[in-house]
C-alpha positions in Angstrom: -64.1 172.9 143.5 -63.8 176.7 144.9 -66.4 178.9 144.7 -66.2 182.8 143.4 -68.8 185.4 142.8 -68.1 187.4 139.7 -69.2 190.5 138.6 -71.4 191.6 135.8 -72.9 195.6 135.2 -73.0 195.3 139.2 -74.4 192.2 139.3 -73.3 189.4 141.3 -73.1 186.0 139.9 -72.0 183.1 142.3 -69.6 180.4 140.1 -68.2 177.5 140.6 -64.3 176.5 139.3 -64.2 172.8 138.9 -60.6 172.0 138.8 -61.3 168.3 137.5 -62.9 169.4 134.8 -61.4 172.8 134.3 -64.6 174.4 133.8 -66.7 177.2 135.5 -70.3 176.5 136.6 -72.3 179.7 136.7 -75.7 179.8 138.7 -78.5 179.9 136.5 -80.7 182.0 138.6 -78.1 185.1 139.0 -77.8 185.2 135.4 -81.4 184.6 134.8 -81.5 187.7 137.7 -78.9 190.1 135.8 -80.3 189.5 132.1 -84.0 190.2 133.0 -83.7 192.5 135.9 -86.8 190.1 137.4 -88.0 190.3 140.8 -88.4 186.7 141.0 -85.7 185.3 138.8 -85.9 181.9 140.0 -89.9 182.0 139.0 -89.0 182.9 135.9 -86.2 180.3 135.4 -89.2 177.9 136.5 -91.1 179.3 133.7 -88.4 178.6 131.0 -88.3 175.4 131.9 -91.6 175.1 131.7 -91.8 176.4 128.0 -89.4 173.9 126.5 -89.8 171.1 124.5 -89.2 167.7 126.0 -86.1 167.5 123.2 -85.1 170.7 125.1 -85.3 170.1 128.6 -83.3 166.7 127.7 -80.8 168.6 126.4 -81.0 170.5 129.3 -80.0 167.9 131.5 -76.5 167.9 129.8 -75.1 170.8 130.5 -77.3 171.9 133.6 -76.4 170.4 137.2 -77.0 171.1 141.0 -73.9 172.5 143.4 -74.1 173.7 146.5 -74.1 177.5 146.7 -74.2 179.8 149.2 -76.6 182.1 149.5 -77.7 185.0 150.9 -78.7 183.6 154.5 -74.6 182.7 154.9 -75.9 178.7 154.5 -75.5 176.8 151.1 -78.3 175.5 149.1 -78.4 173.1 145.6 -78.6 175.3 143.0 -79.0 174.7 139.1 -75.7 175.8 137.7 -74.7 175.0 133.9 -71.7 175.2 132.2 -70.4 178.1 129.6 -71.9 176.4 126.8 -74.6 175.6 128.9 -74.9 179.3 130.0 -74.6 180.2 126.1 -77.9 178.0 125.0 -79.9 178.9 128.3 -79.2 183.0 127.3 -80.9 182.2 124.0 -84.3 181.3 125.5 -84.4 184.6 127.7 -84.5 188.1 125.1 -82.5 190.3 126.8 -80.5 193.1 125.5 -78.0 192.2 128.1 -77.5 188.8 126.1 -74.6 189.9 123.8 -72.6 191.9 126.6 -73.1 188.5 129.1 -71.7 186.9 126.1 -68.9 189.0 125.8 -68.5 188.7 129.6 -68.0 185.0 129.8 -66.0 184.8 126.9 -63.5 187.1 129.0 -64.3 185.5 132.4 -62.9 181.9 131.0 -60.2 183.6 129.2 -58.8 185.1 132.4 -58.9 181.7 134.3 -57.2 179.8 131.6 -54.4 182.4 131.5 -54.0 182.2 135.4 -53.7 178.0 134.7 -50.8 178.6 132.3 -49.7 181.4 134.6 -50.2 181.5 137.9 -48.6 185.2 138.2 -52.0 186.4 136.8 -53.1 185.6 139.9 -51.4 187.3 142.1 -50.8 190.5 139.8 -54.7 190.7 139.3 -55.3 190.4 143.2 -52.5 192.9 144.4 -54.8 195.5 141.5 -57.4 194.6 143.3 -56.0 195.8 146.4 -54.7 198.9 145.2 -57.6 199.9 144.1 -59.8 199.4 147.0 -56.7 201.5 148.6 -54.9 198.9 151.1 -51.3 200.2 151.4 -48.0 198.5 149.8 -47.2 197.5 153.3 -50.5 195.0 154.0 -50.9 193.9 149.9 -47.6 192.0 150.5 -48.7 190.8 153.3 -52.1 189.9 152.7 -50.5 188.0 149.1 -48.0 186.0 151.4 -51.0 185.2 153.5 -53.0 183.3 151.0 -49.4 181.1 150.2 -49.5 179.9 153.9 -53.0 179.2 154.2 -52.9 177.1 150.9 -49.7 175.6 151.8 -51.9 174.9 155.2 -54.7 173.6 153.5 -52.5 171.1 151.3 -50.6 169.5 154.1 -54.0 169.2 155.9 -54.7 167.6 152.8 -51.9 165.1 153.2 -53.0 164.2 156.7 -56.4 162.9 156.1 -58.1 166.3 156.7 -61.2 166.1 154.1 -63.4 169.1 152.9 -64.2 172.6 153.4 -65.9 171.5 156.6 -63.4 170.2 158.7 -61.1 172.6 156.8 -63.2 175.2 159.0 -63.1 173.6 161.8 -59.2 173.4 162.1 -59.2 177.1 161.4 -61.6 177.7 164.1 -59.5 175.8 166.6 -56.4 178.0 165.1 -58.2 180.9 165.1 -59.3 180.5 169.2 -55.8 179.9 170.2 -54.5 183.0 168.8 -57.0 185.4 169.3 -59.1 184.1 171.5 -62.4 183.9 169.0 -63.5 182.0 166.5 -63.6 183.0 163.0 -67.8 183.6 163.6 -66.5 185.6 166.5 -63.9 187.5 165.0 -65.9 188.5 162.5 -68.9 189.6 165.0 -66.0 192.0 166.6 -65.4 193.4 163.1 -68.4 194.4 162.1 -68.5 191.8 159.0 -71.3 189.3 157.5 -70.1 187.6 154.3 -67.5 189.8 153.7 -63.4 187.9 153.9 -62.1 188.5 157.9 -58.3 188.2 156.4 -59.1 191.6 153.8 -60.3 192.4 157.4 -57.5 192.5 159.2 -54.6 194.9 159.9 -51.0 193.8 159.2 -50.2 193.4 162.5 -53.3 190.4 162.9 -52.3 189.2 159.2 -48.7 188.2 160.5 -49.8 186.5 163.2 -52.7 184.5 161.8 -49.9 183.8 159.0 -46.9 182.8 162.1 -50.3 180.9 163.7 -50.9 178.8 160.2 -47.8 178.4 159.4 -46.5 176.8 162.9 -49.6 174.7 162.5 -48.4 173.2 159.1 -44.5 172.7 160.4 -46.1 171.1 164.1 -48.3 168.5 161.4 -45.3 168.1 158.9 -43.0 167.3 162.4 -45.7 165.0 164.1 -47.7 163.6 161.5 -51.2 163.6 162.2 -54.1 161.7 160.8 -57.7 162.7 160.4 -59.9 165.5 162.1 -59.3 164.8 165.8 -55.2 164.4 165.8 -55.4 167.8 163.7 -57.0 169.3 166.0 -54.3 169.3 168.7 -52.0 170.6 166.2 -54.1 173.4 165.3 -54.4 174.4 168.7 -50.7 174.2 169.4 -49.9 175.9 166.6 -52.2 179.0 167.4 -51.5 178.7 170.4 -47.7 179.7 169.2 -49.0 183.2 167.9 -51.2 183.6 170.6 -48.4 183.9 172.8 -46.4 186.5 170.5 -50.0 188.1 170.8 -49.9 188.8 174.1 -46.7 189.8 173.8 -46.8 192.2 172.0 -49.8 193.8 174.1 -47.5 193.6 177.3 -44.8 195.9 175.9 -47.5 198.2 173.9 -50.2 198.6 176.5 -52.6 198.6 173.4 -54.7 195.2 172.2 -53.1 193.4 168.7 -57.3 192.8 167.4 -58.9 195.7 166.5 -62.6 195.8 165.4 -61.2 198.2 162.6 -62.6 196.8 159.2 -62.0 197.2 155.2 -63.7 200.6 155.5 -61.8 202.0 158.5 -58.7 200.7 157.3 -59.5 202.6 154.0 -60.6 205.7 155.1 -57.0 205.8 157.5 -55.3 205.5 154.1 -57.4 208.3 152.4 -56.9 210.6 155.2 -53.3 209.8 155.6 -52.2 211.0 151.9 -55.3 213.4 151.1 -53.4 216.6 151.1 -53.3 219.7 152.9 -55.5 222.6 151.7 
């Protein structure tokens, strides 16, 4: 499963794809939070509850089921999620006059994902608009799109040598991410300025390459020596961080000037905007 937070009239509702299943799971609080603009919209999704019929809630228990989610505090808690249909029946016991646009909005949200299954160009073209928009240059969208091919060509060779979960996925990249920069991702972040926000949108190209040379000679070193489990992977992704952590410092010895910079999305942005604006 990979989680996602979509979008609706500005507000944010945490999903779930589950790739088994080929379904998203939408938590039931956001929407209950975006339909009725409540202060307390996990009270009142308490209170629906509540209000149903025994033959309801039953039916509830179909289509309504607890992930983890993360939430605002960075940590991840069970929350009730349902299913499109399920987000369908649950819309009809809250009036709203949101109801019909949500409708509207999750008809085009599973649309989207089913095209990017039969395509997976969608993907990427929808993601490099995204960058353009936000106003990253041609230069770093290329790179920041060959970035997420390494770490998931990463991620599927840790896969293949008995690496399990998101968690210990973290840790490797923490042990990757020390050996090349000298912080871990917590850290890196910290530097930047960030909280939730993605550290690799973070970065400039000059960090992307290397965290890309760092993941990829990480994922050649495992493919080479054949690892098994948490602890042998570990050694690998220090060896291969440790690989762009030399071209790191590198670099700095013939520049004089530090590869990391605490710039952010924002800086990066406004270095753009003033770059182009024109003269007046």
């Amino acid at each position: 499963m990979s989680d996602d937070i979509k979008m609706f009239e500005g507000s944010q509702i945490r999903s779930v794809w589950d790739n088994e299943r080929e379904e998203w799971y939408f938590s039931v609080v956001d929407v209950i939070g975006s339909l009725t603009e409540s202060n307390n919209p996990r009270d009142y999704w308490y209170r629906v509850k509540k209000r149903m019929s025994e033959e309801e809630r039953s039916e509830l228990s179909t289509f309504c089921r607890q992930l983890k989610l993360k939430s605002t505090d960075g940590k991840s808690y069970k929350t009730d999620v349902a299913d499109m249909q399920g987000i369908f029946r649950i819309i009809q016991s809250v009036p709203s006059p949101k109801a019909e646009p949500f409708k509207m909005w999750l008809a085009e949200v599973g649309k989207e994902r089913i095209d990017e299954i039969i395509d997976p160009e969608l993907t990427i073209d929808r993601a490099l608009e995204s960058y353009a928009r936000k106003g990253y240059s041609r230069e770093w969208i290329n790179q920041r799109l060959q970035a997420i091919q390494v770490r998931k060509e990463l991620t599927d060779t840790w896969q293949d040598h008995g690496v399990k979960g998101s968690n210990e996925y973290a840790i490797l990249t923490n042990e990757i991410s020390k050996a090349w920069s000298g912080m871990t991702t917590r850290e890196y972040k910290d530097f930047k300025g960030l909280k939730k926000e993605n550290l690799r949108d973070n970065m400039s190209t000059t960090e992307l390459i290397l965290n890309m040379l760092a993941e990829t000679a990480t994922k050649d070193i495992a493919e080479a020596k054949n690892p098994q489990g948490l602890e042998e992977n570990k050694q690998v992704a220090q060896d291969g961080g440790s690989i762009a952590g030399d071209a790191r410092k590198s670099i700095e010895s013939r520049t004089g000037k530090p590869v990391i910079t605490s710039k952010n999305a924002i800086d990066l942005g406004r270095l753009i905007t003033d770059v182009v604006k024109p003269d007046r």
